[in-house]
C-alpha positions in Angstrom: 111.1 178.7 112.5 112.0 180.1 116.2 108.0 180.7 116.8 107.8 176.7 116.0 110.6 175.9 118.5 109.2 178.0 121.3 106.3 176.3 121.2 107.6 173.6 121.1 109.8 174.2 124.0 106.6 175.3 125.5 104.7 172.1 125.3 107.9 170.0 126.1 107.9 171.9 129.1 104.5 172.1 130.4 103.9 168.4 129.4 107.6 167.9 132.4 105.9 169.9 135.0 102.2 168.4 134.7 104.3 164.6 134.7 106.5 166.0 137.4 103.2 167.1 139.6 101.3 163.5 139.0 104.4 161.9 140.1 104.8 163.4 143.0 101.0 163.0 143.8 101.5 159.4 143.3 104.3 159.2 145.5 102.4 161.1 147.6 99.7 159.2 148.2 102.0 155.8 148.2 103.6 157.3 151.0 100.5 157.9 153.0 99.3 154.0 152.6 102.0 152.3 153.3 102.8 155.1 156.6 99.0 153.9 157.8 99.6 150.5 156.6 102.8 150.7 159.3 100.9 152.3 161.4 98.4 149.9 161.6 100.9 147.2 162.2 102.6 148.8 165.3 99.0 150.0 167.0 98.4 145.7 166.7 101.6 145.6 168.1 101.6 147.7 170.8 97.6 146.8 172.3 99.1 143.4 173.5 102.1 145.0 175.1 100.3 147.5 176.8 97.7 145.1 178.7 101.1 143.0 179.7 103.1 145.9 180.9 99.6 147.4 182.7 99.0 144.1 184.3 102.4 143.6 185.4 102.2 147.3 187.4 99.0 146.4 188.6 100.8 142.8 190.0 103.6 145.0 190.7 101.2 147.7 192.9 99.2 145.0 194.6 102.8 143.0 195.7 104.2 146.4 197.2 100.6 147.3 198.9 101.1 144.4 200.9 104.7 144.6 202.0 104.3 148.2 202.8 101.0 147.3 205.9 102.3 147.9 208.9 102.8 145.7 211.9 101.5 146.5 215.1 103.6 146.3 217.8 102.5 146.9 221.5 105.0 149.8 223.0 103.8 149.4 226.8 
């Protein structure tokens, strides 16, 4: 009778790990979609953003390069 409830035991057992293992994977791999599907949102976020905030520097640089020419004033 105790050989029949090892074994048993054994399959209950092995049958809880390989379910725990799938699980996981399949937690796993839910994770990783929905971390690219984030991803993905931000970069489509973020492209727009970046050309405003380059475009405002660039506005920004051109503005300064022309308060910073210097006059020319005649010293004689």
């Amino acid at each position: 009778m105790r050989y029949v409830l090892r074994v048993r035991l054994a399959s209950f057992f092995t049958g809880a790990a390989t379910a725990s293992f799938l699980g996981f994977y399949i937690l796993y791999k839910d994770y990783k979609v929905a971390h690219e599907s984030i991803t993905q949102q931000l970069k489509c976020l973020h492209e727009p953003l970046d050309r405003r905030i380059f475009a405002l520097e660039s506005l920004k640089q051109a503005e300064t390069s022309q308060h910073a020419e210097p006059t020319e004033y005649n010293v004689s």
